[in-house]
C-alpha positions as CSV (number, residue, x, y, z in Angstrom):
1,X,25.9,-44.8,89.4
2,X,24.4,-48.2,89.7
3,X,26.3,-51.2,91.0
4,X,26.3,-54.4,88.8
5,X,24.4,-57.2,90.2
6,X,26.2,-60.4,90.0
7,X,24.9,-63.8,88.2
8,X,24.6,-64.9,92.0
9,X,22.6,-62.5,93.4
10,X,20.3,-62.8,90.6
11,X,20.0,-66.1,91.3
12,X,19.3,-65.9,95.3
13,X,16.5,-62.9,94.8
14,X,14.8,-66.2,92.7
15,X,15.0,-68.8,94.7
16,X,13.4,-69.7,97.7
17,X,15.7,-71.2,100.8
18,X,18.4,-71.7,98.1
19,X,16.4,-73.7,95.9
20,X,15.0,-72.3,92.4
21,X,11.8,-70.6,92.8
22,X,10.2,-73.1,90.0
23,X,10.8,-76.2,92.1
24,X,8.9,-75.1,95.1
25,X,5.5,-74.7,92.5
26,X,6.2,-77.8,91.0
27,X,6.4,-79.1,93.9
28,X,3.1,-77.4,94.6
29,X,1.3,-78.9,91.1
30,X,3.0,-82.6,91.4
31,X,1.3,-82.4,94.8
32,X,-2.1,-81.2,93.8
33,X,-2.4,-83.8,91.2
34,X,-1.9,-86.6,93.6
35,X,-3.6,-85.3,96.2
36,X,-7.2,-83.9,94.4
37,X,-7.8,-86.7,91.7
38,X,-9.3,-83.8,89.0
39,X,-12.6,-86.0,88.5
40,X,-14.0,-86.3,91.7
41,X,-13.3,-82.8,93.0
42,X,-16.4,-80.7,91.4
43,X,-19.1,-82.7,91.3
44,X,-18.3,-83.5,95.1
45,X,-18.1,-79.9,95.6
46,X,-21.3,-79.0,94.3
47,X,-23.2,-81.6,95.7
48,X,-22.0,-80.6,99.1
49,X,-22.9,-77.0,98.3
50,X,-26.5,-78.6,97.3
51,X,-27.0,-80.8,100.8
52,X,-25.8,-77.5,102.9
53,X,-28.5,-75.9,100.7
54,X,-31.1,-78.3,101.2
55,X,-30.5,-78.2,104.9
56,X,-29.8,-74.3,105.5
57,X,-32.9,-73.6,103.9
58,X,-34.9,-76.1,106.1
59,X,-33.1,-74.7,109.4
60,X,-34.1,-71.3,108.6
61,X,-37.8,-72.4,108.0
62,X,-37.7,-73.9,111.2
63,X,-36.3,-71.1,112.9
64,X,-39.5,-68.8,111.2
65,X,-41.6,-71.9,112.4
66,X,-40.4,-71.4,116.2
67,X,-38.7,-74.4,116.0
68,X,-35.6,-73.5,117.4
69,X,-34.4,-77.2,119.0
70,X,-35.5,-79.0,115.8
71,X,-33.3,-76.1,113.6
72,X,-30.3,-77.3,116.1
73,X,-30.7,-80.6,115.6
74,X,-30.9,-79.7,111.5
75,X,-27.6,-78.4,111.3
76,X,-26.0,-81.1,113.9
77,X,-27.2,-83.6,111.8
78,X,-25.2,-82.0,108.5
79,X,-22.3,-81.8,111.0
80,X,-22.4,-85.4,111.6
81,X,-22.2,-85.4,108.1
82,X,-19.8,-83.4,107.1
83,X,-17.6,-82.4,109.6
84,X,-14.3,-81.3,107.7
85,X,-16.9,-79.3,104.7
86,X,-14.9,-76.2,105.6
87,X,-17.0,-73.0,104.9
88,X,-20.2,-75.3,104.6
89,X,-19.7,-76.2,108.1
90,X,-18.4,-72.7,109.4
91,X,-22.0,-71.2,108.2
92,X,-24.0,-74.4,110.3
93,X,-21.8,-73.2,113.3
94,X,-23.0,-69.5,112.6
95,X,-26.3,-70.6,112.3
96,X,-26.4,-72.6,115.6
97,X,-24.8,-69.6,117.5
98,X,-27.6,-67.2,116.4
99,X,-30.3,-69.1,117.0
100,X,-28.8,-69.4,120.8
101,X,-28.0,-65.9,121.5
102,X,-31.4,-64.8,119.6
103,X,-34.2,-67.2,120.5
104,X,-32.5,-70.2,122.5
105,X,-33.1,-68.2,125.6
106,X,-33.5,-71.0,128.1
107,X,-30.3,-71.6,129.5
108,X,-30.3,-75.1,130.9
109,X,-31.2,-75.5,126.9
110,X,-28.3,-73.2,125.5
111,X,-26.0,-75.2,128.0
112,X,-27.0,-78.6,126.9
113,X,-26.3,-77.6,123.2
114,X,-22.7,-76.2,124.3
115,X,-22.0,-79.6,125.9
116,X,-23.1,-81.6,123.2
117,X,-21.0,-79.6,120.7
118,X,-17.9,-79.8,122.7
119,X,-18.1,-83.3,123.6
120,X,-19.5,-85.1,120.0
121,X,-18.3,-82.6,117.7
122,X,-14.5,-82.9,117.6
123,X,-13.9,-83.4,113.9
124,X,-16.3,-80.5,112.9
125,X,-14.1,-77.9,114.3
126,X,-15.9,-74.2,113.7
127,X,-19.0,-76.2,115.7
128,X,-16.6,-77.5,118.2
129,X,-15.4,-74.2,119.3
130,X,-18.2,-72.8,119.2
131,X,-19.1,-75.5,122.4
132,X,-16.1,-74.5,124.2
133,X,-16.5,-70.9,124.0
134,X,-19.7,-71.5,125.3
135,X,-18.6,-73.1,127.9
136,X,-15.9,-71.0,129.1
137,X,-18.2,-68.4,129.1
138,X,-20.9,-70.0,131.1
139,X,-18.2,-70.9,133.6
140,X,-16.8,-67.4,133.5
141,X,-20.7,-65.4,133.9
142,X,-22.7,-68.2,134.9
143,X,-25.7,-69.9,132.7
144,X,-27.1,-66.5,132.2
145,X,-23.9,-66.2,129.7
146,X,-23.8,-62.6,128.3
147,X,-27.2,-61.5,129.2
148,X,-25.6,-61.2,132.6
């Protein structure tokens, strides 16, 4: 036979820290509205999308071209740009890091782009990382990195 659940323990299995479970997504809405003013959002979005475009497309041309600093400097300069443009800047980062473990074989070259991106690229923080990983691993193999 089933037990009875109480008004109260109806109530706690709805509610989150002992608050009603609708305040903390009001909460949520209230600050979504002030934070994301609704008419700026999409068209800011989309022209981001269109300017990662734009420049994607001419880094991997320059890759095809052999032009493996020039494609470097491509998606630095969009970095510069927009540093906090979340997955926009996550794929420059992943573009960077395969054109240095693919064609960037010259390692006084890879190095230099490690450095740069750990010491200019603080606010774009998937690029960033990437510099300090590269790093540590130089330090940890030596400039051959993981060819050695």
């Amino acid at each position: 036979m089933r037990r009875a659940t109480s008004h109260v323990r109806q109530r706690r299995r709805h509610s989150i820290a002992g608050k009603p479970a609708t305040v903390g997504w009001v909460a949520a809405a209230v600050a979504a509205a002030v934070l994301v003013e609704p008419g700026l959002a999409e068209p800011v979005t989309a022209q981001l999308r269109q300017v990662y475009a734009a420049a994607r497309k001419q880094a991997d041309q320059q890759v095809k071209a052999g032009q493996f600093e020039q494609a470097v400097a491509t998606a630095e300069g969009f970095l510069k740009q927009y540093p906090d443009s979340g997955m926009s800047a996550r794929g420059m980062a992943v573009l960077v890091e395969g054109v240095l473990a693919r064609n960037l074989t010259d390692p006084a070259k890879r190095h230099a782009v490690y450095q740069r991106a750990y010491s200019e690229f603080e606010a774009a923080t998937d690029y960033y990382c990437l510099g300090a990983v590269g790093l540590i691993r130089e330090y940890v193999w030596g400039q051959g990195g993981v060819a050695r």
